[in-house]
Backbone as CSV, one residue per row, in Angstrom:
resi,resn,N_x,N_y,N_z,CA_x,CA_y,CA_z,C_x,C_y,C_z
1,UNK,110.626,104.017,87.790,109.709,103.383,88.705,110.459,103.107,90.021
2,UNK,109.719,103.322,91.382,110.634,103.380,91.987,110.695,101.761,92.719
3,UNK,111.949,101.472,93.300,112.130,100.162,94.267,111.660,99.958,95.485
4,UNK,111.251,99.207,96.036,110.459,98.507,97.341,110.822,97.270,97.567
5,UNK,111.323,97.463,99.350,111.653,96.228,99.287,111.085,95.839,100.887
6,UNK,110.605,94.497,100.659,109.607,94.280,101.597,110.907,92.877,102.974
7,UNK,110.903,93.444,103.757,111.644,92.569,104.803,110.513,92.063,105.646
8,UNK,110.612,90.844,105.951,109.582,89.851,106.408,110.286,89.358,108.116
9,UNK,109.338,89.689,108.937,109.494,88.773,110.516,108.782,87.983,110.385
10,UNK,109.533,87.136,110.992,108.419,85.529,111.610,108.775,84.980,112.620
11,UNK,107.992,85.486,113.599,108.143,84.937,115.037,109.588,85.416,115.661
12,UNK,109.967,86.607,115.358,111.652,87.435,115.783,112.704,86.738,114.615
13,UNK,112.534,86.113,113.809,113.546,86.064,112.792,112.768,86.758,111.807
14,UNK,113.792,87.716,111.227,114.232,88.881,110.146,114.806,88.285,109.304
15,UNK,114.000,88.672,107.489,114.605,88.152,106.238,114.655,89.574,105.485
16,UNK,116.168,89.902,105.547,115.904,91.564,104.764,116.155,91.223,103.455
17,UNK,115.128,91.713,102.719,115.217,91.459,101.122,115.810,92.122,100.133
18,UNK,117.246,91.461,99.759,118.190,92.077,99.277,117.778,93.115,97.896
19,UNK,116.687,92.515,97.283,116.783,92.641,95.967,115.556,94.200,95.665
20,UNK,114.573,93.897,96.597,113.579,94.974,96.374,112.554,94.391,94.887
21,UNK,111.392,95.300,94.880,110.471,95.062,93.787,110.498,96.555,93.329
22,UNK,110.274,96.846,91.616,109.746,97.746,90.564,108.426,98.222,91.026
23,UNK,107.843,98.737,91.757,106.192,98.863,91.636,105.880,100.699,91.614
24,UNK,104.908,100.720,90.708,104.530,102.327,90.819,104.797,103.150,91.379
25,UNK,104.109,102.771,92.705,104.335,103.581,94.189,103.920,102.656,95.735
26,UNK,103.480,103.295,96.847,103.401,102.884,97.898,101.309,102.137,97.963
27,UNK,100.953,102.323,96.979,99.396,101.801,96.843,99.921,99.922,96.522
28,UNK,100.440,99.945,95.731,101.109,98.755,94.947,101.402,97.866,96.087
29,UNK,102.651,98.755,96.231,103.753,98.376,97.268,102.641,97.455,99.009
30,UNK,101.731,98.626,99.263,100.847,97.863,100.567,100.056,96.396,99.605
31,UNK,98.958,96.687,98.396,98.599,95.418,97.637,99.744,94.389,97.988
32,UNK,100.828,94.526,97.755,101.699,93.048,97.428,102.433,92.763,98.868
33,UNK,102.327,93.541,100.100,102.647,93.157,101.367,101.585,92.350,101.802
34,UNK,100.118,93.391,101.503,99.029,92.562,102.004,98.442,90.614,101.327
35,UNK,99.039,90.967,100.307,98.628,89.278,99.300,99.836,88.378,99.582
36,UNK,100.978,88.640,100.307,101.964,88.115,100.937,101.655,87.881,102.255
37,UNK,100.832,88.732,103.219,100.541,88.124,104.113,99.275,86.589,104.231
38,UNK,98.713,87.232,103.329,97.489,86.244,102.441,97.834,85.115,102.462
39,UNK,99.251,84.988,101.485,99.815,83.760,101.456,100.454,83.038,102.259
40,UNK,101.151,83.589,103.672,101.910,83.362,104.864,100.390,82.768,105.651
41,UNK,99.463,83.555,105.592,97.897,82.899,106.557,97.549,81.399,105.986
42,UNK,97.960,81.368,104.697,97.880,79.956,104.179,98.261,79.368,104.093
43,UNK,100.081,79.304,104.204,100.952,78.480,103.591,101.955,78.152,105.172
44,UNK,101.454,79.313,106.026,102.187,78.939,107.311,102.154,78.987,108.664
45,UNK,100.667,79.181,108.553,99.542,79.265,110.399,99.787,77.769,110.732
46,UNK,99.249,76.868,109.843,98.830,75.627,110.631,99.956,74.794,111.434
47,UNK,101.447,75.911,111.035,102.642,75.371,111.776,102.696,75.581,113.477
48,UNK,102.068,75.533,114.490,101.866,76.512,115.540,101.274,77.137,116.020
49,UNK,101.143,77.010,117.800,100.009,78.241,118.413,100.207,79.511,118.221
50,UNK,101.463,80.060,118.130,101.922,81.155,118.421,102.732,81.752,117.260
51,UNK,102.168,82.477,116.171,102.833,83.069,115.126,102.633,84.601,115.048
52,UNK,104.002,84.820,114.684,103.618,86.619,114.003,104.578,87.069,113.139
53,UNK,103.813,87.424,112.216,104.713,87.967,111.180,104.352,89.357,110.938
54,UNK,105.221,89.919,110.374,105.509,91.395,110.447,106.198,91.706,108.788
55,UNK,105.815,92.530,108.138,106.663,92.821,106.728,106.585,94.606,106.671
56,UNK,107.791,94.964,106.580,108.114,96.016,106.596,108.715,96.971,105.211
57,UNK,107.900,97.389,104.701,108.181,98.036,103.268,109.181,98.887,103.282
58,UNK,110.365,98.983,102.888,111.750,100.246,102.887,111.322,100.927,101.553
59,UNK,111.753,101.811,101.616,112.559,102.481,100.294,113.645,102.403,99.576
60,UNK,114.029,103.013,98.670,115.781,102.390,97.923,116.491,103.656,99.289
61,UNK,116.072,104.473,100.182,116.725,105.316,100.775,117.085,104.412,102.040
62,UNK,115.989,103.126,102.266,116.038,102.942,103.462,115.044,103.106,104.392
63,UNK,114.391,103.976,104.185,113.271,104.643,105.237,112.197,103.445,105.106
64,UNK,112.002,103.233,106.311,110.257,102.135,106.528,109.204,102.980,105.775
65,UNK,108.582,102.492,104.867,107.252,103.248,104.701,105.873,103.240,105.352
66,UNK,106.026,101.823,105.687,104.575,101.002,105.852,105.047,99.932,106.752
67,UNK,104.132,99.310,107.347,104.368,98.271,108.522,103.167,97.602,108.592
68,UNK,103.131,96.193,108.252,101.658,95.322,108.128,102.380,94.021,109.224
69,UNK,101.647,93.667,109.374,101.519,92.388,110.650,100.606,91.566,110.430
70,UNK,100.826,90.300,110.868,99.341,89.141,110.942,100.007,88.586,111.897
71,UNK,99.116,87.808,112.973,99.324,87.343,114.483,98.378,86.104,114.400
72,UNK,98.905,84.880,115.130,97.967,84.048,115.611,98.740,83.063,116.743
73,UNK,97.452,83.193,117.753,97.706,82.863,118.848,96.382,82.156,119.199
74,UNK,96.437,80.561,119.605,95.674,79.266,119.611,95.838,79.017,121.220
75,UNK,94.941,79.543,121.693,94.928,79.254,123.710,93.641,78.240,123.813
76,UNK,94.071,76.950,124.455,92.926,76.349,125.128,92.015,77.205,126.009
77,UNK,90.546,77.088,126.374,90.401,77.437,127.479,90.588,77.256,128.441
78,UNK,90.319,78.404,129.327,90.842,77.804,131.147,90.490,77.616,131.596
């Protein structure tokens, strides 16, 4: 089964994830970036106007596979 390993931005700080996940393939692999961002929309918007996170799926080679993002940006009007 092959390894995936998902490195997470938040707001320009980079967490490269040493360890990687077991998952089937790259169908899996987007499911568990996307229910991670899920959980970042819940567990870490209400910190701030200005958030973005970014998670970037590697391979055990290295290579990016996939690239998901969530953004939020809270402007008064003008």
């Amino acid at each position: 089964m092959p390894r995936f390993y998902f490195d997470v931005t938040d707001t320009g700080r980079t967490f490269t994830d040493p360890e990687g996940t077991e998952l089937q393939g790259i169908k899996e692999a987007r499911k568990e970036a996307l229910a991670t961002l899920g959980g970042i929309a819940r567990d870490e918007l209400p910190d701030g106007d200005v958030r973005e996170f970014v998670i970037r799926i590697r391979s055990e080679e290295g290579s990016v596979l996939l690239t998901a993002s969530l953004s939020l940006r809270v402007e008064p009007p003008s």
